[in-house]
FIROMAR-573682 format. One record per residue: residue in one letter; y, x, z of N, C-alpha, C in turn; residue number from 1. Coordinates in pm, whole numbers. Layout:
BEGIN
   rest     n.py     n.px     n.pz    ca.py    ca.px    ca.pz     c.py     c.px     c.pz    nr
      A        Y        X        Z        Y        X        Z        Y        X        Z   NUM
...
//
This chain:
BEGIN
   rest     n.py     n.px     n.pz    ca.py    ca.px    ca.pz     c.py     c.px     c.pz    nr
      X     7849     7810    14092     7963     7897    14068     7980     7991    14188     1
      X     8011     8088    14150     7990     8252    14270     8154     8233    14306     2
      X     8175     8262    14451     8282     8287    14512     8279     8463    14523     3
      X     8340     8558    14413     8322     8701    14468     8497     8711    14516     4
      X     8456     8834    14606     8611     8901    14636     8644     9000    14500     5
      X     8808     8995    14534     8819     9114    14410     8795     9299    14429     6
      X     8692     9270    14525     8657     9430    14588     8553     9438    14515     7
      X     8471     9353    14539     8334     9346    14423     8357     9322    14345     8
      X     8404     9247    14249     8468     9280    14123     8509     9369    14059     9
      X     8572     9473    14106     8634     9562    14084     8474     9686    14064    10
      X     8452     9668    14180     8277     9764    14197     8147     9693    14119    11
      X     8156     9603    13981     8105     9572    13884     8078     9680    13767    12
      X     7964     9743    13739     7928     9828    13611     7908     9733    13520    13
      X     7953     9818    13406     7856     9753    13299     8002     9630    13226    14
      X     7929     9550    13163     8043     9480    13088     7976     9308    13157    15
      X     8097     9235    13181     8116     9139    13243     8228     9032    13176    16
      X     8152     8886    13181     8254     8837    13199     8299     8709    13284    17
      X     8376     8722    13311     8430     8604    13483     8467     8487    13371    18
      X     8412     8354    13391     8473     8234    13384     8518     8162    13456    19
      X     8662     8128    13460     8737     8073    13553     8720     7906    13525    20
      X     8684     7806    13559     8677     7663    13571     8648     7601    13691    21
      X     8652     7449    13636     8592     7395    13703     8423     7274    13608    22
      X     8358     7239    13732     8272     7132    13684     8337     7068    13632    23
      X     8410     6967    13664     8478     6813    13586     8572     6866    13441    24
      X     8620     7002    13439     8667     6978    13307     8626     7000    13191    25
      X     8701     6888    13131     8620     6869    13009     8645     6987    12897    26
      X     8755     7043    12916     8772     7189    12805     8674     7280    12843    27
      X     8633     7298    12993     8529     7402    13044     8401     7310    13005    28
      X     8348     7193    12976     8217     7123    12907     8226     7169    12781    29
      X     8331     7168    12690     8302     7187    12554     8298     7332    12519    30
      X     8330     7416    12576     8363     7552    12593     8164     7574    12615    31
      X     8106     7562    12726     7942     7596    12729     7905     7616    12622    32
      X     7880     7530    12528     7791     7552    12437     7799     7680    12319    33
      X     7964     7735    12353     8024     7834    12263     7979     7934    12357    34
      X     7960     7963    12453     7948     8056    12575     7818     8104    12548    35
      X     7781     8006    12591     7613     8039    12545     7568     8079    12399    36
      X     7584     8039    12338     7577     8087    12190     7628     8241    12169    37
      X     7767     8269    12207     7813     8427    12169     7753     8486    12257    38
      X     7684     8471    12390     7569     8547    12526     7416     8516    12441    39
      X     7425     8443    12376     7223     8425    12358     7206     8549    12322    40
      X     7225     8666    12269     7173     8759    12253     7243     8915    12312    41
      X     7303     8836    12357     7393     8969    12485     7338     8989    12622    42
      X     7194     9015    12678     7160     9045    12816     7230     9152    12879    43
      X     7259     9189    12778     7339     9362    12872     7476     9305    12941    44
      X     7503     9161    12950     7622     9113    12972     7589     9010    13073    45
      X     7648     9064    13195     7669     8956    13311     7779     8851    13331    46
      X     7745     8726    13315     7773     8620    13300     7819     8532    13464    47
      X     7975     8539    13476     7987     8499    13621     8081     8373    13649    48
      X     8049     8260    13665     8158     8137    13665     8212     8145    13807    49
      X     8302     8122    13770     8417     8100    13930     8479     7960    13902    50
      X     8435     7910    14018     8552     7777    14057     8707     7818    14078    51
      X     8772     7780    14008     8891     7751    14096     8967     7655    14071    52
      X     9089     7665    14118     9134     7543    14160     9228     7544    14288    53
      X     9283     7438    14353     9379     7468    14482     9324     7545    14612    54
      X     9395     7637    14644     9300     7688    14772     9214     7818    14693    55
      X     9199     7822    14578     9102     7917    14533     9192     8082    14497    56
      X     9194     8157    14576     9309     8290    14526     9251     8381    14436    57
      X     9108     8365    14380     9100     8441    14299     9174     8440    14153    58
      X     9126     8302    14112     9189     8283    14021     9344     8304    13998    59
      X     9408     8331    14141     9581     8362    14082     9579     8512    14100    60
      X     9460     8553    14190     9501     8695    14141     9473     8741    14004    61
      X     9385     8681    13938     9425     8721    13800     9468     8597    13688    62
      X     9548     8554    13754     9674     8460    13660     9636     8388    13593    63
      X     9528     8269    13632     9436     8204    13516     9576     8092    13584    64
      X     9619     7983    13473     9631     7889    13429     9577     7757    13399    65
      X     9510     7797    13282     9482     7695    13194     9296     7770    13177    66
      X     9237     7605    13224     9044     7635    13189     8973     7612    13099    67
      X     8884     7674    13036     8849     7806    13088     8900     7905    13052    68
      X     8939     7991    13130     8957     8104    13089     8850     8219    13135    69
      X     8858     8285    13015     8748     8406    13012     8790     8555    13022    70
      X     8783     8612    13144     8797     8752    13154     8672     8832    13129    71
      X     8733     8974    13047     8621     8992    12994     8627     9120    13035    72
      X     8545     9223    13148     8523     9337    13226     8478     9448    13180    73
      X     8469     9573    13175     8415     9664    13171     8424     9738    13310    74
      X     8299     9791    13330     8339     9846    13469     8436     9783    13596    75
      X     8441     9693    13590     8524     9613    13660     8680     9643    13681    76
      X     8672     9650    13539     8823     9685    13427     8847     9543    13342    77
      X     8965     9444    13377     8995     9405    13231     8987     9438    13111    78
      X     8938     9411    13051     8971     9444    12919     9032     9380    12802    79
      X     9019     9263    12812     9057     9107    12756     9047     8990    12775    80
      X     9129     8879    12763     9070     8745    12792     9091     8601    12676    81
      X     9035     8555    12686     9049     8447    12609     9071     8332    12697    82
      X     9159     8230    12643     9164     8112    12717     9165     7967    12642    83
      X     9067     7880    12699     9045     7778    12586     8995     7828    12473    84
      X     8883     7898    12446     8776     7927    12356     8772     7819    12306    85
      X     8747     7791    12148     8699     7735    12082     8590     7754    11934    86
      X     8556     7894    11938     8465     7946    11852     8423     8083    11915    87
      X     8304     8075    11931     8184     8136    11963     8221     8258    11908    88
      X     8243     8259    11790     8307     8376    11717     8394     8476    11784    89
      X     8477     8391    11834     8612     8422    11895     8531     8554    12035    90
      X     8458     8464    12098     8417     8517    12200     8312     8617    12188    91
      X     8220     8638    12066     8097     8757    12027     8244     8877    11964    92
      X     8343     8839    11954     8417     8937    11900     8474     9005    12032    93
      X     8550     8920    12148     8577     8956    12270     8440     9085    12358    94
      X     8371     9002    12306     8219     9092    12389     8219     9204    12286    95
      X     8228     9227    12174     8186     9319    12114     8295     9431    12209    96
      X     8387     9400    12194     8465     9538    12285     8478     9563    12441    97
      X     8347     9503    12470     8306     9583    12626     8136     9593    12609    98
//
C-alpha cells in the first residue's frame, strides 16, 4: 500500500482510483475480488491502495470513514466515490465516468 501526499495526488493524469483500507479488513477482503474484476479490462486506469487508519491524514483529508472506500480521480480531480462496494457493476459503472 503507497503512502502518497495530497500534492501528488492532485498532480495525477489520467483517471485513477485511490483505495482507502486496510489489510485485516474483512469488507476491504471481500471488496478485491469485485475490484479486480471491474479493472481486468481497464489498463488505462491506475489502481492505488492506501492504508489508513490512526495516525494516517490522508485518509481524513478526504473524509473516508468506513473501508473500503473508493475514490475515483480524473486528473487528480474527484470525481466520485463508492464506499463498501459490493458489485463489480457498481464499480465498472463508477470507472466508466473517468
Amino acid at each position: 500500500m503507497n503512502e502518497l501526499t495530497i500534492v501528488e495526488i492532485e498532480a495525477l493524469d489520467g483517471a485513477t482510483i485511490l483505495e482507502f483500507g486496510t489489510d485485516w479488513c474483512g469488507y476491504c477482503k471481500a471488496a478485491q475480488p469485485l475490484i479486480a474484476s471491474a479493472l481486468a479490462e481497464r489498463q488505462d486506469v491506475r489502481h492505488i491502495k492506501i492504508e489508513d487508519g490512526k495516525g494516517r491524514r490522508l485518509g481524513r483529508l478526504f473524509k473516508v470513514k468506513l473501508w473500503p472506500t473508493l475514490v475515483f480521480l480524473k486528473n487528480g480531480q474527484e470525481v466520485g466515490r463508492l464506499i463498501r462496494p459490493d458489485s463489480a457493476v457498481l464499480i465498472s459503472e463508477a470507472l466508466d465516468k473517468i
